[in-house]
N, C-alpha and C positions, 0 to 999 in steps of 0.2 A: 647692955650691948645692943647697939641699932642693929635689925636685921634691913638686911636687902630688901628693896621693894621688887624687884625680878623675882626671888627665889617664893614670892609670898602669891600662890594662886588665887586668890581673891581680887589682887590687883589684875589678872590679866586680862585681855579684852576676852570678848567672849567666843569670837572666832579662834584666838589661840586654846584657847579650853578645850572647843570643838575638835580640832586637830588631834591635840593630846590625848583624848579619849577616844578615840578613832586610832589613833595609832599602837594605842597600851592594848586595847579588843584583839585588832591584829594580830599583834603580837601574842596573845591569849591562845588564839584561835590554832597560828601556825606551831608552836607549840606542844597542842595539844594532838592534832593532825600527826605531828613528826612523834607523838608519842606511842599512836596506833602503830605508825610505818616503822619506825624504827625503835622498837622498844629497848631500852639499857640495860634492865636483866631479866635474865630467861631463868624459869625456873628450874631448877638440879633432876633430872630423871635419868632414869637406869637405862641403858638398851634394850631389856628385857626386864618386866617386872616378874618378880618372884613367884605369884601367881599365875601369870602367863608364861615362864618357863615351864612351870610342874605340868601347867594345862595342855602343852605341847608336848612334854616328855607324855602324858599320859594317852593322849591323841597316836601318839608313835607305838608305846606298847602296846594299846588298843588294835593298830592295825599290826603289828606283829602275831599279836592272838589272833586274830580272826586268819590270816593268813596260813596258821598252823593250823587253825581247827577247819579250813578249809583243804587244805593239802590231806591230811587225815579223813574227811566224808568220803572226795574224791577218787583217791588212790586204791581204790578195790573197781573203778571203772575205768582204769590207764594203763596201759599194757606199753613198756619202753621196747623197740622190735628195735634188731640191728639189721641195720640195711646191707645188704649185698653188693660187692664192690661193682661200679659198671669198669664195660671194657674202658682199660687202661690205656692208653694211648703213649707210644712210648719217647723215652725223653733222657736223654744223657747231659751228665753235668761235668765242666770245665773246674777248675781251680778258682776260676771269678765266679763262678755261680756259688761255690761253698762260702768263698771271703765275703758276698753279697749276700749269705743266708737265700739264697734264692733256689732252696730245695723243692721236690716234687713230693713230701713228707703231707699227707692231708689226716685229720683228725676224722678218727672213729664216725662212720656216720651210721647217727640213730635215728628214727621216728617214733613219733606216738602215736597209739593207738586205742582209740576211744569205746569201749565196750559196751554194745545196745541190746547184745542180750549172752546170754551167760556165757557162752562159746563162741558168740562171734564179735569183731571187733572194728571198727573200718578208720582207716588213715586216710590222712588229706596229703595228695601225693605233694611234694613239692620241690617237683621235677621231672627228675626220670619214673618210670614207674616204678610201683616198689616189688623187689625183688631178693627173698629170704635167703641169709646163707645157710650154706650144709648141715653147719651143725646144728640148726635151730627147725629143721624138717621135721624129727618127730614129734616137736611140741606144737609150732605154728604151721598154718598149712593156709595159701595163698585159693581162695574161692574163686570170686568171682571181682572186676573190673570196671569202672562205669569213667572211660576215658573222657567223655564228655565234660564231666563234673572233675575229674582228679581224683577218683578216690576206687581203695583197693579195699576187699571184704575179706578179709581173714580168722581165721579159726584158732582161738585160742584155748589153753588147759583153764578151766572151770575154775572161779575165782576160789580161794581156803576158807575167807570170812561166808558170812548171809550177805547177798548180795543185792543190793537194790538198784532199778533203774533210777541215773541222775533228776532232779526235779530241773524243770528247764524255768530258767528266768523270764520274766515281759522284758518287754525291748527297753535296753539298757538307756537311762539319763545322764547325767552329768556324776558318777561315782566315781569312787576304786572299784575298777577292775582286776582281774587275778590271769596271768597270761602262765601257762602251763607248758613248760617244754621238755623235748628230751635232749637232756646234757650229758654227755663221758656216762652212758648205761643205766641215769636215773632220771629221776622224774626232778628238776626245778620248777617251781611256781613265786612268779614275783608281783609285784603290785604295779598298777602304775595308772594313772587318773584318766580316763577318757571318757568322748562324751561324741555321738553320733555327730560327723561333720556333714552330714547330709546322704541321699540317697546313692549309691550307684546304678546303673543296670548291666543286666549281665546276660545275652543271650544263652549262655549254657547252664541258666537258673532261673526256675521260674518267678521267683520273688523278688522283688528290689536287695539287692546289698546294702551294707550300711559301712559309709567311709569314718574309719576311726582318726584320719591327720596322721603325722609321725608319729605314729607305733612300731615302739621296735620290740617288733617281734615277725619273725619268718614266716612262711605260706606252711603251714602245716599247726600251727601253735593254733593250742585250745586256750579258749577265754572262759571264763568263768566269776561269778560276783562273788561279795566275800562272805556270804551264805552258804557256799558253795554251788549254787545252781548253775545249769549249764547256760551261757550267754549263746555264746557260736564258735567258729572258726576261723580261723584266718586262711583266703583263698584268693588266688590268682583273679584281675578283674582286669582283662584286658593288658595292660602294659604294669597297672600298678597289682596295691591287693586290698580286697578290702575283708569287711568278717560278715560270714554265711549267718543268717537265723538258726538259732539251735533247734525248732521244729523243722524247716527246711533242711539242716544234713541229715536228722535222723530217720524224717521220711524217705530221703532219697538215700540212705544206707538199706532202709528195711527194702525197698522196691529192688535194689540191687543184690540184695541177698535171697530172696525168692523169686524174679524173674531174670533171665538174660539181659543185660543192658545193650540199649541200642548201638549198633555199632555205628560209629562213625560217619559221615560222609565224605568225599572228594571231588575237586574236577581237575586236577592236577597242576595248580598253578602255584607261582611264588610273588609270595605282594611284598611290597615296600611302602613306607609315608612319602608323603608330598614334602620335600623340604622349597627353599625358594629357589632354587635353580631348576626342579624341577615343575615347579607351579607354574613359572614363567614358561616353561619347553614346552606344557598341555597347555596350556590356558584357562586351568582351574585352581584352586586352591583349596577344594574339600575333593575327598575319595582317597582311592589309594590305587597305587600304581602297580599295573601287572610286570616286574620281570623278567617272568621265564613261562613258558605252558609246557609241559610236558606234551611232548608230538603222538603218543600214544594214550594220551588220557581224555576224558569227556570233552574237556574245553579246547581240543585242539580242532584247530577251523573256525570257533567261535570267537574264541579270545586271541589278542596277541600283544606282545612285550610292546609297553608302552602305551596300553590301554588303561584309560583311569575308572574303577570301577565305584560309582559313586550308591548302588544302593542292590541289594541283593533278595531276593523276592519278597519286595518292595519294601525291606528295610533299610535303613539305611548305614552303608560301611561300615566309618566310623575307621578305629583305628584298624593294623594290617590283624592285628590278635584278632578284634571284635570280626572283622570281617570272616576270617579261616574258621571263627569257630560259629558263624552263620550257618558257612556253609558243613562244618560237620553235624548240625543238626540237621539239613535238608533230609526229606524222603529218597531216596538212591531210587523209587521206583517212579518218578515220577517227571518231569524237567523243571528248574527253576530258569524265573526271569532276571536275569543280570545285567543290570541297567548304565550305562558310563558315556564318556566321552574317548571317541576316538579323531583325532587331528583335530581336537577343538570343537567337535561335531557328537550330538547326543549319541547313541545307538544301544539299540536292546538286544539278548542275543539269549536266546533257550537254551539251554544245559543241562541235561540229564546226570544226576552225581552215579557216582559206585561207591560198593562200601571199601572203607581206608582197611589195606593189609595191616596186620597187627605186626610191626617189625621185628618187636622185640618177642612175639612167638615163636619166630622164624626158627627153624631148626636147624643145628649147625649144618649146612650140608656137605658133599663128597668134591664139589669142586672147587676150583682155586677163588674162584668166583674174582676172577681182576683185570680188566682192559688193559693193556701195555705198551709200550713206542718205545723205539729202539730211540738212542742217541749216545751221543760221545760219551758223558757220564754211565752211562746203563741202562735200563730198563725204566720207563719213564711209566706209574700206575695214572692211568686215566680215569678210571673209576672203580670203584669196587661196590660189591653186591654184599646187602646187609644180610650176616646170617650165613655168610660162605667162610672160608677157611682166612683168608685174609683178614676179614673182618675180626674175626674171631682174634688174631693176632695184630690187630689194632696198625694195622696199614690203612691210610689216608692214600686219599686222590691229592697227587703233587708229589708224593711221593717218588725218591727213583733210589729205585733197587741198584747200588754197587758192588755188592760181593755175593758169595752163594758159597756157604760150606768153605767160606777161606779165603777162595779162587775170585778173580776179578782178572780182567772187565765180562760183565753179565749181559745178555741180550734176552730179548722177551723169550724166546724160544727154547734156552737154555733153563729161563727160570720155570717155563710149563713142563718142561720134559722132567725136571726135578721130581720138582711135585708128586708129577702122573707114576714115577719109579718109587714114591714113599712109600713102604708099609703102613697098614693102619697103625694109627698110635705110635706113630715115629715121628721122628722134629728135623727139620734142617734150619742152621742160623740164617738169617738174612741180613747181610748189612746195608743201608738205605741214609739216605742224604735228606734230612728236613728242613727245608730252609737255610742250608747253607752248615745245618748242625748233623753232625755221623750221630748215627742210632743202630740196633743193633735188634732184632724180633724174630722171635721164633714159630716157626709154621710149622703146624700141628695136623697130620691128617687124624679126623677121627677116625672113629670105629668102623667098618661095615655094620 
């Protein structure tokens, strides 16, 4: 059979050859290319190999143990303390407030209490101060205070085990951590990975803080590594919180517990941030904004509502927290310079602090302790005195007194005359309007 002279490459010229072999390469090439990119089949793998399963289940029980034998070193150094309810402020519910679950029902509140030597213990306040109930006076007993820092020295019953001081960790890296708190009367301790986000500062500490990022865990929660050593605390840093050095709380517990802590300062003012509407009114955008002055405290004459305080003996602001708690480290005997802009304009102003009353010493006292103003409603409270009988029974300024023992309409006069006719240790009900909501408090005179 004759073949074709086409199909026969020998015949062909030699530019067509050239072509042909240039084009089959090509094709070779893009091919091979499209083989890397797109490969046809992928090998069969497990989501999880066998061995890296077991290696993660053993990784999980590894830090479950160390977690227990941590909870275990620790727990002869943590003392769970139940906190004393503060005054109650009072509050009446509607039939939409119960269909809404929008009850005034709050969970048992506890702190912990970290133990630095065999009978004494100190909590990181985180809040009010801490204050023991009744029943728990013959075992705990509240020492001493160091408000600057947050923290309360209390007296606890002497551990049952042999007791040793915690060994304290170097400054934590990139671990697990062990965050220790008090829940419903016990001691939980959980894990959770963190690693220094960098420094804070902190006027009311002499050491830098160290930002842990979102860590959830509250201002009062002990850290600790899964050695059990102590890391630090978790403490208030201005508006956020970050965590104290465990050498830093336990030297400023020991200082607190054998000398008086310094008390406080004041110049009686109330600050606020700079938002933009207010930036624009001063013509600044750093400091912080005076307010209010109190007309009988240091700063009155020096300071006034509306003055931006941009740096406080010659620190600087910073937030309203950082600023208030400048100034309660100042010397009370001495004047600070406080530096700011008033109408757009620099100005410096000397200010001698006092020391801040301790409010919550205050002793209940014998009078009504409450400013008043008649009006159509009733008795209209203007203010009230922390530590007076009012307070005590958890009346607010705004408040307006409507009824008295029953009887309404009430006038200021009516409701002081009450009062002044109570026997010690006797109650009349007060009925009062809160925004619009009836509430109902009872006024207690004390004792002589």
């Amino acid at each position: 059979m004759h073949r074709p002279r086409i199909l026969d490459p020998r015949r062909w010229p030699r530019e067509t050859r050239l072509l042909v072999v240039t084009i089959v390469l090509s094709l070779a090439v893009l091919l091979t290319l499209a083989r890397f990119r797109f490969p046809s089949e992928q090998p069969l793998t497990l989501p999880v190999q066998p061995l890296q399963q077991l290696a993660a289940r053993a990784a999980f029980d590894d830090l479950g143990a160390s977690v227990t034998r941590a909870a275990t070193q620790v727990r002869p150094s943590l003392v769970v303390v139940a906190r004393a309810p503060a005054v109650q402020v009072a509050r009446s519910l509607s039939l939409e407030d119960v269909l809404r679950h929008d009850g005034a029902d709050a969970a048992a509140d506890y702190v912990l209490a970290l133990r630095f030597r065999p009978t004494l213990a100190v909590v990181v306040s985180a809040g009010r101060p801490l204050a023991l109930r009744a029943a728990d006076a013959r075992l705990l007993e509240v020492r001493r205070r160091d408000d600057l820092r947050g923290l309360t020295i209390i007296r606890v019953p002497p551990p049952s085990d042999e007791w040793r001081p915690l060994t304290v960790a170097a400054s934590p890296g990139p671990q697990y951590l062990l965050v220790a708190e008090a829940v419903a009367a016990d001691l939980a301790m959980r894990p959770l990975f963190g690693s220094p986000g960098g420094r804070v500062t902190s006027p009311n500490w002499g050491v830098p803080l160290l930002a842990l990022g979102q860590v959830q865990a509250g201002v009062g929660a002990l850290v600790f590594a899964l050695d059990g050593s102590f890391v630090g605390a978790i403490v208030r840093a201005g508006s956020g919180s970050a965590l104290v050095p465990a050498e830093a709380l336990l030297a400023a517990a020991e200082r607190a517990a054998d000398t008086p802590p310094r008390v406080p300062a004041t110049i009686g003012i109330h600050l606020q941030a700079l938002d933009a509407m207010l930036a624009a009114a001063t013509g600044t955008d750093y400091g912080v904004a005076v307010s209010a002055v109190d007309p009988k405290g240091p700063a009155a004459g020096a300071l006034r509502p509306g003055d931006v305080i941009t740096a406080i003996a010659d620190r600087a602001a910073g937030t309203p927290e950082s600023a208030l708690l400048l100034i309660a480290g100042l010397d009370v005997s001495r004047p600070a310079a406080v530096q700011g802009l008033r109408l757009g304009r620099p100005f410096s102003a000397a200010v001698t602090p006092r020391p801040l009353q301790d409010g919550n010493a205050l002793a209940r006292t014998a009078t009504l302790g409450v400013s008043l103003r008649s009006s159509s409603r009733g008795a209209v409270v203007l203010d009230v005195e922390r530590g007076s009988a009012a307070h005590g029974a958890g009346i607010v300024s705004g408040d307006v007194i409507t009824s008295l023992a029953g009887s309404a309409p009430v006038t200021p006069r009516q409701v002081i005359e009450a009062y002044t006719r109570l026997p010690p240790q006797t109650h009349v009900v007060l009925g009062i309007e809160r925004m619009g909501v009836p509430l109902l408090v009872a006024l207690t005179r004390p004792p002589r």
